[in-house]
C-alpha positions, -999 to +999 in steps of 0.1 A: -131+866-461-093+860-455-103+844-421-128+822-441-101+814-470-078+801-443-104+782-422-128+766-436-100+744-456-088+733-426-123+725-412-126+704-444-092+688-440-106+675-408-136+663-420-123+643-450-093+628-420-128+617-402-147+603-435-112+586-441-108+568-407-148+558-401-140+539-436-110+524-433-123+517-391-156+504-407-145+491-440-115+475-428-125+449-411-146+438-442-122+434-463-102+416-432-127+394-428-130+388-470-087+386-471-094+357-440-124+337-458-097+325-479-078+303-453-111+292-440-109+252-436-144+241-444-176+259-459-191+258-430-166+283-409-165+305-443-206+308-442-200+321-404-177+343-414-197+358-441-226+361-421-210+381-394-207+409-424-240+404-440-260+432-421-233+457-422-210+454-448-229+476-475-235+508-453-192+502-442-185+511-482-208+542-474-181+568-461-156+556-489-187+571-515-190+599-492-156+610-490-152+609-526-176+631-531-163+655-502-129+655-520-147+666-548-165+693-534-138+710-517-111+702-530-119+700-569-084+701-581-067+675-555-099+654-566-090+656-608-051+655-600-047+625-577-077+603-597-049+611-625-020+604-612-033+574-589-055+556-621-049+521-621-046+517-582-078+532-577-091+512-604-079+478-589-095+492-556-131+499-574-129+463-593-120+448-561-154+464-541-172+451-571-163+418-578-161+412-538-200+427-535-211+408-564-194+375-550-211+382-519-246+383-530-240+352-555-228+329-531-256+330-512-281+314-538-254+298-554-254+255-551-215+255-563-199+281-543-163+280-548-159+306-576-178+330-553-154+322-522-126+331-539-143+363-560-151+377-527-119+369-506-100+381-540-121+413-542-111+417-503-076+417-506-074+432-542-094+461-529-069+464-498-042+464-522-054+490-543-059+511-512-025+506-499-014+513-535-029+543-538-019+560-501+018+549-510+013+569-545+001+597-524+030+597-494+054+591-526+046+625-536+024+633-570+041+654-596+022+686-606+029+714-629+023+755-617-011+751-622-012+715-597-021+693-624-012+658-630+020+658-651+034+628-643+035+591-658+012+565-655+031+543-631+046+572-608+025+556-584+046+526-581+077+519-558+091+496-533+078+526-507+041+522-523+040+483-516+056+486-488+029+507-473+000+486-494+014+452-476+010+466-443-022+480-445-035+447-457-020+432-425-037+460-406-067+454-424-064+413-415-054+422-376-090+446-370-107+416-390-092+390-367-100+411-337-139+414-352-139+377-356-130+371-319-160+398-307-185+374-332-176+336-333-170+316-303-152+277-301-122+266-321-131+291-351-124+316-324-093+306-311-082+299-349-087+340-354-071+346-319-038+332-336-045+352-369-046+381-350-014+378-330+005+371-360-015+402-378-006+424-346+029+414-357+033+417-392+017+450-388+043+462-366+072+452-385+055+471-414+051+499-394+087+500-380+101+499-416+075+531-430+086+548-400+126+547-406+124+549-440+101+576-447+126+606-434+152+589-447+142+586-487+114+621-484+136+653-473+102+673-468+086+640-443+125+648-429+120+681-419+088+684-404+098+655-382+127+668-372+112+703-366+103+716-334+078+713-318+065+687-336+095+660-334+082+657-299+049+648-311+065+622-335+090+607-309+058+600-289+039+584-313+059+550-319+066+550-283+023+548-278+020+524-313+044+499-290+023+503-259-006+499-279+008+468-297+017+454-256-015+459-248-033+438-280-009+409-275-015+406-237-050+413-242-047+388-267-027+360-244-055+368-221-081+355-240-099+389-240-129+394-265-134+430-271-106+446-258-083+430-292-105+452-312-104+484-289-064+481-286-064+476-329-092+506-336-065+533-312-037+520-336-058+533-363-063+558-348-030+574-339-016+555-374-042+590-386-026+611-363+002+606-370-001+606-412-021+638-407+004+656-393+030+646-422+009+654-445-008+687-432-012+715-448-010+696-483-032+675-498-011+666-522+020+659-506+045+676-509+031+699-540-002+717-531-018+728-501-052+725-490-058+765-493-041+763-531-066+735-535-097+747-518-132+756-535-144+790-530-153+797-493-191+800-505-190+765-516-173+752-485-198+766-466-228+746-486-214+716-482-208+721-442-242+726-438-255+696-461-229+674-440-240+690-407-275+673-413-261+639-430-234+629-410-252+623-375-280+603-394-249+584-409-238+574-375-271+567-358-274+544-392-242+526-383-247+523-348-280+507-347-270+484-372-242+474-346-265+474-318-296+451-336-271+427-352-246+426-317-237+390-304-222+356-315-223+342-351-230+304-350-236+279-371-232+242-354-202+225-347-181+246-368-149+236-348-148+201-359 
């Protein structure tokens, strides 16, 4: 049982790290794609850009549900402490995916379709925001009591760290968007969104630079691990593959590549995860309570491996034949005029 205790909290640390990415992977370039229908020039590019979500965009918001609901199932008192102590960022996350869906399915049968252009790109970035927001809360740290819970204020959450981090993941969120937009349009519309992207690529970086520097300065416990053999080899590598990575976007970029853009942005994702997960592991809320402190009983996590055994390959043969039906250009006339 003491074998169990110690493993099957990891297993789930893993799985939640997985739910995580397929969102923000998924997800993400939704709500870059929303955050860019707001510099769209004429209705007619915003329609195309809206339509190159329509099949897809719905089954995205899936893993979010579905990692909730894993957090909640193995981890019942990270669940009730960080929905505490991160309130009103979730919050402006959950009013963002609503306003943004509802906008969505409005505009479409709408004859005056302004308000519902700017309720969805809105949504978008106020959903990106609250995201950001709340992983800032989280890396900021979450003050608990003996017992882990919440005992905090309501605007803990809040720091120049925490919109620091939200800012650059809506510029990661706008670079995988612009890279989903070369893969999908085609003509001036395209080439518009291969600038977008370059500048995303960017942005992103710079954000990235500045979270790396000053997260060991201003957290001693983010300063210690990455400092700490063996892993500070791990770490030194990681920005050193981020700026590859970034080299290889741009050029691929220059290039006037279509689908390599978006495989260069999805490994920064990527080892962006790596790289938070092994910060953050073995807590799940930094820097307080670990994931065995936090864990249900081992009976429980067993349950809910075997229910999620069965769901999540049907979840990815769901997402995948959606990408393979609905694969090609989005057109819509002569959009580049």
């Amino acid at each position: 049982m003491d074998t169990l205790e110690y493993f099957l909290p990891q297993v789930w640390f893993v799985i939640l790290a997985l739910f995580l990415f397929l969102y923000v992977m998924l997800d993400g370039f939704d709500l870059g794609v929303g955050i860019l229908s707001l510099t769209a020039s004429t209705e007619e590019r915003r329609g195309i850009l809206m339509t190159s979500l329509s099949n897809v965009w719905d089954a995205n918001e899936t893993w979010l549900v579905l990692m909730g609901g894993a957090l909640f199932g193995a981890f019942p008192l990270a669940y009730g402490t960080i929905l505490n102590a991160l309130y009103i960022p979730i919050w402006i996350m959950i009013f963002g995916l609503i306003f943004r869906a509802v906008a969505f399915e409005f505009r479409e049968h709408s004859n005056q379709k302004i308000l519902w252009n700017i309720g969805f790109g809105a949504g978008s970035f106020l959903a990106a925001l609250g995201q950001g927001l709340a992983l800032g809360g989280v890396l900021k740290g979450i003050a608990v009591d003996e017992s882990g819970y919440f005992v905090g204020s309501t605007w803990d959450w809040l720091s120049w760290q925490s919109v620091l981090v939200a800012l650059t993941l809506i510029q990661g969120y706008v670079l995988i968007g612009s890279s989903y937009l070369i893969n999908k349009t085609e003509g001036e519309l395209q080439k518009t969104h291969y600038k977008t992207a370059k500048l995303a690529a960017l942005t992103t970086l710079v954000g990235a630079i500045a979270i790396t520097i000053t997260t060991p300065i201003f957290y001693e416990s983010a300063r210690v691990r990455l400092f700490s053999a063996p892993l500070v080899y791990i770490f030194a590598l990681i920005p050193l593959l981020g700026i590859l990575l970034i080299a290889l976007l741009l050029k691929s970029l220059e290039l006037g590549q279509e689908k390599r853009p978006f495989i260069w942005t999805i490994l920064l994702f990527l080892l962006s995860f790596l790289g938070l997960g092994l910060i953050v592991f073995p807590y799940i809320i930094p820097t307080e309570i670990t994931i065995y402190e936090a864990a249900a009983s081992p009976s429980s996590l067993v349950f809910m491996i075997i229910f999620i055994g069965f769901l999540i390959p049907i979840m990815l043969a769901y997402n995948i034949y959606q990408y393979v039906v609905f694969r090609g250009k989005v057109t819509g006339g002569n959009y580049g005029e």
